[in-house]
C-alpha positions as CSV (number, residue, x, y, z in Angstrom):
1,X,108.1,100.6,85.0
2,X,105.7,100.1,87.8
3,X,101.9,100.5,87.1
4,X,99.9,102.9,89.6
5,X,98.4,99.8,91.1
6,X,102.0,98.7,92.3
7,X,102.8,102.2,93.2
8,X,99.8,102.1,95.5
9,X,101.0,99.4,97.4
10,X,104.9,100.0,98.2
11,X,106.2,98.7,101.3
12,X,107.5,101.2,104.1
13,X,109.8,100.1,106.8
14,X,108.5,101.0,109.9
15,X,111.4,103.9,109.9
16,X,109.7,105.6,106.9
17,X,106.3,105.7,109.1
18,X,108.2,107.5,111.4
19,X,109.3,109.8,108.8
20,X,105.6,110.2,107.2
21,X,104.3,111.0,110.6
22,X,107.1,113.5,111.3
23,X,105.9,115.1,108.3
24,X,102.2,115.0,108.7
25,X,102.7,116.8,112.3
26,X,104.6,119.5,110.4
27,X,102.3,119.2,107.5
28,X,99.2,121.8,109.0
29,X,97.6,119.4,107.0
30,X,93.8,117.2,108.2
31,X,94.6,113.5,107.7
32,X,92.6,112.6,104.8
33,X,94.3,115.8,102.8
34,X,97.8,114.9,104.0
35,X,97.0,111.1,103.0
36,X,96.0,112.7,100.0
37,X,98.7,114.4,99.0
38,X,101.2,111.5,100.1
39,X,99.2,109.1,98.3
40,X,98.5,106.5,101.2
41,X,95.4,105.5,102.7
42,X,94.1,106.9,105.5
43,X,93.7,103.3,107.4
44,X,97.2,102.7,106.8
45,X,98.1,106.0,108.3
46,X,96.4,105.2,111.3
47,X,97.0,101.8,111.5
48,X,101.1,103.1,111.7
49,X,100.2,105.8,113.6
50,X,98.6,103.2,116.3
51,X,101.3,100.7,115.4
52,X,104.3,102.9,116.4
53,X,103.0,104.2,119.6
54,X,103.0,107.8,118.2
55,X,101.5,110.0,120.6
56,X,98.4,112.6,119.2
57,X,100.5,115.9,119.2
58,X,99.0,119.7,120.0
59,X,99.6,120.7,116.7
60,X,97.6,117.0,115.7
61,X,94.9,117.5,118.1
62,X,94.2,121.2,116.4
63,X,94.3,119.7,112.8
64,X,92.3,116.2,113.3
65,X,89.7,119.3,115.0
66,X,89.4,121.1,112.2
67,X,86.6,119.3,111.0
68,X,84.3,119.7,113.9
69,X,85.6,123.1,115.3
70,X,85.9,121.6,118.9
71,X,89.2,121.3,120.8
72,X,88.4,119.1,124.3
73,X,90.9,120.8,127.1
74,X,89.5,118.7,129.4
75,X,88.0,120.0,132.3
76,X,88.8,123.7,133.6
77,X,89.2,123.1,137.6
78,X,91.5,122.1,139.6
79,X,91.1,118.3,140.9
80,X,89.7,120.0,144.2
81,X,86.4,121.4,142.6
82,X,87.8,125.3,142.8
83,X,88.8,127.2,139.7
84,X,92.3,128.6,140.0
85,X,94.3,130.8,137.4
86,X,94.2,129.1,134.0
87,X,96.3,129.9,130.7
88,X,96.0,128.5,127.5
89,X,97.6,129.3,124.8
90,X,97.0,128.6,121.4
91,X,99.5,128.2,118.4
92,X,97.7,129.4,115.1
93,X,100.9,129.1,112.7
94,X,102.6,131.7,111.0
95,X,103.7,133.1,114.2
96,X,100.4,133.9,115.7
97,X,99.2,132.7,118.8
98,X,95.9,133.3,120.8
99,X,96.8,133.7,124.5
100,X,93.6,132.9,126.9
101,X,93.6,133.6,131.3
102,X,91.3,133.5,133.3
103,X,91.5,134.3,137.1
């Protein structure tokens, strides 16, 4: 029977990253509550995370945001100085979304 300790520290093959991260972008989870709830550390996760190349998904970037209630959309003008028409749209879960134009 394996102690907590040894529980702590089981090995995942770089496939079952994969799989932890699929779940953690699905999760609606921030990092430290989905590390939580998966029981891994939250250096591991991103150590993997970094390690695998996976990229920092929308619904990632709205969840690791959370926290400071700032989403950066970069900047709002075209690369010519002039604002143009500009949608964004933003997916709440639970089938809501907040729909945004301007111009």
């Amino acid at each position: 029977m394996a102690t907590n300790q040894e529980s702590r520290r089981a090995r995942r093959s770089a496939d079952e990253w994969r799989q932890v991260l699929s779940r953690f972008v699905g999760s609606g989870l921030a990092v430290e509550a989905f590390c939580n709830r998966e029981g891994i550390s939250d250096t591991s996760f991103y150590r993997w995370r970094s390690r695998l190349g996976a990229p920092m998904g929308r619904c990632d970037a709205l969840v690791n945001s959370a926290s400071t209630g700032f989403v950066d959309v970069g900047p709002l003008q075209s690369e010519t100085g002039r604002s143009g028409r500009i949608e964004l749209t933003l997916d709440l879960g639970g089938g809501l979304q907040l729909h945004l134009v301007r111009g």
